[in-house]
C-alpha positions as CSV (number, residue, x, y, z in Angstrom):
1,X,19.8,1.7,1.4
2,X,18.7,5.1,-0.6
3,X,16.9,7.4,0.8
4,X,12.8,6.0,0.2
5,X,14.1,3.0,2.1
6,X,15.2,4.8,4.8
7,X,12.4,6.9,5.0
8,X,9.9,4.3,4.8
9,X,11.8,2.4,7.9
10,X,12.1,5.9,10.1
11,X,8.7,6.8,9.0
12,X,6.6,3.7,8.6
13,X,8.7,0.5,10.6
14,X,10.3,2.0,13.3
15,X,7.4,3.4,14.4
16,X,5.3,0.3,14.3
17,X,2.7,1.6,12.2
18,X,2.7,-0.8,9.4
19,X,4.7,-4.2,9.2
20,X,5.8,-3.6,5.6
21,X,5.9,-1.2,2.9
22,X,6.6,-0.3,-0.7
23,X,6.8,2.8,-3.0
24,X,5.7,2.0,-6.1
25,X,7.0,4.7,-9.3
26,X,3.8,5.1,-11.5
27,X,5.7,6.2,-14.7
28,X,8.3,3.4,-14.8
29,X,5.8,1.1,-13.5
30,X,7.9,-0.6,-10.7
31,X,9.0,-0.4,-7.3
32,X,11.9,1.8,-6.6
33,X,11.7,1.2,-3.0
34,X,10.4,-1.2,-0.3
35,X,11.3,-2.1,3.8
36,X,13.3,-5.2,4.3
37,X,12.0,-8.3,3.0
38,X,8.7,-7.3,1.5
39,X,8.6,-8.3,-2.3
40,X,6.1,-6.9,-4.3
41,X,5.4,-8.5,-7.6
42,X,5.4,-6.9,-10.5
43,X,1.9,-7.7,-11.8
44,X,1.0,-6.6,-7.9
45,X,2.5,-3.5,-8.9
46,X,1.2,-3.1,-12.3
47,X,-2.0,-4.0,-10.9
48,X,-2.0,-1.1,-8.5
49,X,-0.9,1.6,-10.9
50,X,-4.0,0.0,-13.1
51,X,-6.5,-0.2,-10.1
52,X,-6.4,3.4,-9.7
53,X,-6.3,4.6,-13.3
54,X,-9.1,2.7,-14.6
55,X,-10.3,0.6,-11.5
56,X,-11.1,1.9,-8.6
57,X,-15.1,1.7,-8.4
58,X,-14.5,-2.0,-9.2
59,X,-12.1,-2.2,-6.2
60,X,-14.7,-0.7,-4.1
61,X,-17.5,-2.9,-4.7
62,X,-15.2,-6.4,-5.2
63,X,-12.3,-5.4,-3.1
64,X,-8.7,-6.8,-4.8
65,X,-6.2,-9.4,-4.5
66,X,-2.8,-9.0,-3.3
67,X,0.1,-10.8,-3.2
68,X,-2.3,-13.9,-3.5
69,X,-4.7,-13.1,-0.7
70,X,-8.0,-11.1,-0.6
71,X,-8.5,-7.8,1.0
72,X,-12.0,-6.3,1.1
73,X,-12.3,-2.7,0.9
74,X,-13.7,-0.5,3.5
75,X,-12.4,3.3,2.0
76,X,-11.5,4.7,-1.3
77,X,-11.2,7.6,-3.1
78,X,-9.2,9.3,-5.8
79,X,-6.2,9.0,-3.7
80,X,-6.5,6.2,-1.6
81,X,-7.5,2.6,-0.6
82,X,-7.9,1.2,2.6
83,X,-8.4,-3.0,2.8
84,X,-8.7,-5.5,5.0
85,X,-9.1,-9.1,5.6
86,X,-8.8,-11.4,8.4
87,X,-4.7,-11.4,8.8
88,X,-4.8,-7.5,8.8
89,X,-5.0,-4.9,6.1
90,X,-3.4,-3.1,2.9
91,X,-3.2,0.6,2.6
92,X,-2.3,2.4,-0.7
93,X,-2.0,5.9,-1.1
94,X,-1.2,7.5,-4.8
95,X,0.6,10.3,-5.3
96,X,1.3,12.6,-8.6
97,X,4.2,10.1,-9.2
98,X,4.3,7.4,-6.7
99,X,2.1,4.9,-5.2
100,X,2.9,3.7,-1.4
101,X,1.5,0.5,-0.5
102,X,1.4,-0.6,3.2
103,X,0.5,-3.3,5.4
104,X,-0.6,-3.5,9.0
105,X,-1.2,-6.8,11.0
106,X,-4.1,-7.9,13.3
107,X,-4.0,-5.9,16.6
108,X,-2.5,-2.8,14.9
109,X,-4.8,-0.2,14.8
110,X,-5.5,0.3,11.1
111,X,-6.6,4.4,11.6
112,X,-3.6,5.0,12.9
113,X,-2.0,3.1,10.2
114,X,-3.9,4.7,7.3
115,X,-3.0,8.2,8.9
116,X,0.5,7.1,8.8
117,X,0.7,6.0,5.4
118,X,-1.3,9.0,4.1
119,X,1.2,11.5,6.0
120,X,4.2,10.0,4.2
């Protein structure tokens, strides 16, 4: 395990504040890290980098699709998207040179989530 995984899992899993999560590396355009068994494709990925590049009012006012399910979005801004649908939510924060995605299940509190995720 190097050390994003590990910080994601004492950070992010261990804490219970999102189920699964992912660093995304914006330059090499893939993910360099992500918690135990969550695969994130890499069109997902690529469409993550793009969303916030060139994309973000349209993810405001459509929301976006990941990993094959919708996610409406309730917040974002030049450095972060907060989404949700029925089965939970998706929170991605960008950095200079990383994007972290995140997701929280139904019964989690997503603020405390979102907080979380933009702390890392």
């Amino acid at each position: 395990m190097n050390q994003l995984q590990a910080l994601l899992n004492d950070s992010l899993i261990r804490t219970k504040h999102v189920e699964n999560a992912a660093i995304i590396d914006i330059k090499e355009r893939q993910v360099c890290a992500s918690t135990f068994g969550f695969n994130v494709p890499p069109e997902n990925a690529l469409n993550l980098i793009y969303t916030f590049c060139k994309n973000l009012l349209q993810v405001r006012r459509g929301g976006l699709y990941f990993k094959e399910k919708y996610y409406k979005c309730v917040r974002a801004d030049e450095h972060s998207i907060y989404l949700q649908n029925p089965d939970g939510g998706l929170i991605v924060v960008k950095t200079k040179n990383f994007i972290l995605v995140a997701t929280y299940g139904v019964g989690m509190y997503p603020s405390v989530c979102v907080e979380a995720v933009e702390k890392l």
